[in-house]
C-alpha positions in Angstrom: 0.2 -28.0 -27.5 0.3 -27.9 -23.2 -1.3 -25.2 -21.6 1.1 -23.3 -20.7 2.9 -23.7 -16.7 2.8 -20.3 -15.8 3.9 -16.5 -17.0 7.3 -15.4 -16.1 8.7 -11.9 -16.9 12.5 -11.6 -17.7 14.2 -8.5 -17.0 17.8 -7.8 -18.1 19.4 -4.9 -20.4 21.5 -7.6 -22.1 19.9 -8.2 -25.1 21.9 -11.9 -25.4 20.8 -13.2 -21.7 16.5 -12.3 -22.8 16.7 -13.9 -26.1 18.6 -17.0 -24.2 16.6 -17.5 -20.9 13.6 -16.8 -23.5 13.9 -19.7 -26.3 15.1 -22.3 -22.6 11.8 -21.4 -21.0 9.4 -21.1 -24.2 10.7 -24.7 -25.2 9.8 -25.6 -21.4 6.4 -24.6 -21.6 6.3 -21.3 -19.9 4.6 -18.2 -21.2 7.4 -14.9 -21.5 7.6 -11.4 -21.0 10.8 -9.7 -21.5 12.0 -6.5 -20.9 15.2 -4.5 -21.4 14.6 -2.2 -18.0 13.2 -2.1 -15.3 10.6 0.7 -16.4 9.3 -1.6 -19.2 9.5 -4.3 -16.9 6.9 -2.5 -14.4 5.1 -1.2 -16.9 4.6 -5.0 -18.4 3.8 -6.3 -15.1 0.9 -4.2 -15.1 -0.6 -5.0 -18.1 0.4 -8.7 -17.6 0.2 -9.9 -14.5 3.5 -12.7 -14.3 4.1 -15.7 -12.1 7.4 -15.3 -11.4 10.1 -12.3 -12.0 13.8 -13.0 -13.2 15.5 -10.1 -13.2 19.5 -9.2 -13.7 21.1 -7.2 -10.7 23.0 -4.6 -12.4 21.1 -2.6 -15.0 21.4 0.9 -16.2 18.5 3.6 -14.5 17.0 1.4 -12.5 18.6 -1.6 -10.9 17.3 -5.5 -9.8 16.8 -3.9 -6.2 14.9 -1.2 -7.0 12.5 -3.1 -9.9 11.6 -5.9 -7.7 11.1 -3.5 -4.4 8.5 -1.8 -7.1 7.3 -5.2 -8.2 6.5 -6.5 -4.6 5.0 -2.9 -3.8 1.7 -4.9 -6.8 2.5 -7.8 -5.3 3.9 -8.7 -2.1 4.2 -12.4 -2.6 5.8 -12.4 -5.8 8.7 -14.9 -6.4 12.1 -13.9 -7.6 15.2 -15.4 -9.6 17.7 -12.6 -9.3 20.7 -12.9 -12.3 23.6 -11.1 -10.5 27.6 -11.7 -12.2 28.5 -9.0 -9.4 28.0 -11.5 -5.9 29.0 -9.5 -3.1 28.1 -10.0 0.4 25.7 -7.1 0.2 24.0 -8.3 -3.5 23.3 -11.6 -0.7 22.2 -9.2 2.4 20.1 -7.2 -0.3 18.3 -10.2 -1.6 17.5 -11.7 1.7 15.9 -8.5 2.7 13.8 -8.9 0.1 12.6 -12.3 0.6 12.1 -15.2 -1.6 14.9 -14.5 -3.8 16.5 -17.1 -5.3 19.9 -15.9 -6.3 21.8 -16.9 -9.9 25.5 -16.2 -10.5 25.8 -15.0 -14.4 27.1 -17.0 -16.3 24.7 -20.0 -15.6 23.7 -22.5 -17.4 20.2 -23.7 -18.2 19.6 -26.4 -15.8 20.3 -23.7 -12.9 18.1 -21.5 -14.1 15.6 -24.1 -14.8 16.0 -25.6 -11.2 15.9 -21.7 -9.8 12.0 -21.2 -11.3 11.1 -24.3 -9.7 12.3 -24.1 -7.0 11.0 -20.1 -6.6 8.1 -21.0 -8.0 6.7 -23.9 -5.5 8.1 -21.1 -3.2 5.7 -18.5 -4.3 
């Protein structure tokens, strides 16, 4: 088997979308964390340090915004695919504030996805 082409911690309180974007990027090669908040998904990222962050917009507790802000706050340079179905101008002025955000509009299909981690990952 290939070594693997990098770690990349899902984030999303849909059971569904984890399990999806999880069998795509495991069949691709990637290693995957998931997690259903954005607690676990902090707490994950600090046992396992991840290449790449996809993480859903809208969550209950604690929202994309707020988990990535936290995320960035271990490491600054840290590239993001942010899965939104709620694309408003300020989900677009919120990501570019950020910074290297590449943003997904749910539903996607796999190809986008696929396309959004390389193209966030040369990125980061």
């Amino acid at each position: 088997m290939a070594e693997p082409r990098g770690t990349i911690l899902v984030v999303d309180d849909e059971v569904d979308v984890l399990e999806m974007i999880e069998l795509g990027l495991r069949s691709a090669g990637y290693h995957l964390l998931t997690a259903d908040s954005g607690e676990r998904a902090i707490e994950l990222f600090e046992q396992h340090r991840a290449d790449l962050v996809i993480c859903d917009l809208k969550m209950p507790r604690m929202n994309g915004i707020t988990t990535i802000s936290r995320l960035r706050e271990q490491a600054p340079g840290l590239p993001i695919v942010m899965l939104t179905g709620y694309l408003t101008p300020q989900t677009i002025e919120q990501c570019t504030e950020l910074g290297g955000v590449e943003l997904l509009r749910k539903p996607f299909l796999f190809r986008e996805l696929s396309k959004a981690v390389k193209v966030a990952l040369k990125r980061g």
